[in-house]
N, C-alpha and C positions, 0 to 999 in steps of 0.2 A: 875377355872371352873372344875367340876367334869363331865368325859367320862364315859361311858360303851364303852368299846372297843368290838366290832364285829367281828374282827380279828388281826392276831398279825402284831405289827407293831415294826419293826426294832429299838431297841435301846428306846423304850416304855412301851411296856410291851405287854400279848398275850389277845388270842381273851376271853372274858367275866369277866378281868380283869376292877376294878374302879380304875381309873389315874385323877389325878389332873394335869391340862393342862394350859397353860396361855388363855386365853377365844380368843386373835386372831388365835392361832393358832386351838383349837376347832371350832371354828365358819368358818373359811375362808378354811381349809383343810380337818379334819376329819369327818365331818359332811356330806360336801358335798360330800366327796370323798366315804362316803358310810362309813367308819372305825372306826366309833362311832356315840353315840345318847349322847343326854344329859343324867344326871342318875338323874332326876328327883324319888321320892318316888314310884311312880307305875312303873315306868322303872326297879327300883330296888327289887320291887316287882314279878316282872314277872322274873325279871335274876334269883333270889330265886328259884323261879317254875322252871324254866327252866334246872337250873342247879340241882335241884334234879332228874330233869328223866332223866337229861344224867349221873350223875353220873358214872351208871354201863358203861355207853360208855366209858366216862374219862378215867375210872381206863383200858379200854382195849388198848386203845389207848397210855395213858402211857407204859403200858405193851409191845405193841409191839414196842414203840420207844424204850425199855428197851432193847429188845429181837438184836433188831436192833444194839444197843450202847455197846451191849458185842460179837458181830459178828465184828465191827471195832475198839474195844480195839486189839488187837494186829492185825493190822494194822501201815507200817510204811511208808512212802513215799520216795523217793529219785527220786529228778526234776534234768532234765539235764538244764543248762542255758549258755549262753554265756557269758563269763565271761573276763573284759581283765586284762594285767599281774598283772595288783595289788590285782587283787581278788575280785575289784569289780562288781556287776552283773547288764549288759546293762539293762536297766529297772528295774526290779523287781518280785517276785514272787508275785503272786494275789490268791486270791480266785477263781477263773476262773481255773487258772492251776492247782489247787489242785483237782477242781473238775471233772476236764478233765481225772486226774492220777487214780482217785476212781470208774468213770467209765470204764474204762480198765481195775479194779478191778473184775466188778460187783457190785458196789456201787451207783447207782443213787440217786445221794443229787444233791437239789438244790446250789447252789453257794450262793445262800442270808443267808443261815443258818450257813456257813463258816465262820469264823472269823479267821484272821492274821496280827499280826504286820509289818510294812513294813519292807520285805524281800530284801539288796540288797547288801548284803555281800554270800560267800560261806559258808556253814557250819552247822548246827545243829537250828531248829524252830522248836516251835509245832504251829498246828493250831488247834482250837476248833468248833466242828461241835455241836450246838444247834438242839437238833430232837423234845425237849420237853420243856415246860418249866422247869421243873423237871430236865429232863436228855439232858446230855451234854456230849460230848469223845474229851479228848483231841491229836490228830495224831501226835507222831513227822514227821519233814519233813526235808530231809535234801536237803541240795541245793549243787552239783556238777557242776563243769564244761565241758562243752558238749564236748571239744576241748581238749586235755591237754595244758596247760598253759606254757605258755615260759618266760625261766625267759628273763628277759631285756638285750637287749646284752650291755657288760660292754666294754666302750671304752679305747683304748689299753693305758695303763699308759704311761709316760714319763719314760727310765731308773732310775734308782736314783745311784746316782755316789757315789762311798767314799769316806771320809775324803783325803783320798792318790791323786786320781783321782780330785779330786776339788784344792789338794794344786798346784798340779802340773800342773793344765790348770790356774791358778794365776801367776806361776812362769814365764809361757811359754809369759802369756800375759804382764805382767814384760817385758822380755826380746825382745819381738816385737815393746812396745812401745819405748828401749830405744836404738834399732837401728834404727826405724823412727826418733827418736829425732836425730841420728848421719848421718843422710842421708839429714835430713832438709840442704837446704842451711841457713847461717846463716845470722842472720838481723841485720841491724844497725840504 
């Protein structure tokens, strides 16, 4: 089933984009939910129209998503997390927290336009902020830990005796056993 999408939808495609859709999911979600029509011949007649007068809006719009995506190219992020001794981090970094970091920037992105692979190691990620469908900026982000991290306390060895030290507690056990044999009363 063919959509004219209305607006963009996550992981489908953007607004006055034609997507082929399986027809439940057209019929039972997008439709009702207002974020497409069918693309019926006059449907796609009118997007034609529609998209020649906005055109000139388009390309502005692009533009300042441009203007926008070279203002956060060198942007880099560093999250503090909690972290335990093995380096791995309680939960995970999110989209949420990246967006929380860019707003203390000066950056107001929505969280939904963030993309991240799951975060739950210490160390070096990018996350990719989608402004347009066009334009994209990829943030490294690096993940620290909030606490310095301890190592594991290492529990305290057994001595290790040597070769000398091991013949001579042999010898010594030798010679205990063979005055208990001479203290034994003897049996009949």
């Amino acid at each position: 089933m063919e959509i004219i999408l209305k607006e963009d939808v996550i992981g489908l495609g953007y607004k006055h984009d034609i997507v082929n859709v399986k027809s439940g999911y057209g019929r039972n979600y997008l439709i009702p939910q207002g974020k497409g029509v069918i693309a019926s011949p006059s449907a796609k007649k009118m997007l034609a129209e529609e998209l020649k007068q906005k055109a000139k809006k388009l390309e502005k719009i692009k533009n300042d998503a441009q203007a926008f995506a070279d203002k956060l190219a060198g942007v880099a992020l560093t999250i503090a997390a909690k972290v335990s001794n093995t380096g791995t981090i309680y939960g995970s970094v999110n989209s949420v927290m990246i967006a929380d970091e860019l707003s203390k920037l000066g950056f107001d992105i929505d969280r939904k336009l963030i993309t991240i692979k799951d975060v739950k190691t210490v160390g070096e990620h990018t996350a990719t902020v989608r402004l347009h469908k066009e334009v994209s900026v990829e943030i490294p982000v690096t993940v620290v830990p909030d606490a310095p991290v301890e190592a594991p306390v290492a529990e305290e060895a057994a001595p290790v005796a040597t070769p000398e030290e091991v013949a001579a507690a042999e010898e010594l056990a030798d010679e205990q056993e063979v005055l208990e044999n001479l203290d034994a009363p003897a049996e009949a």
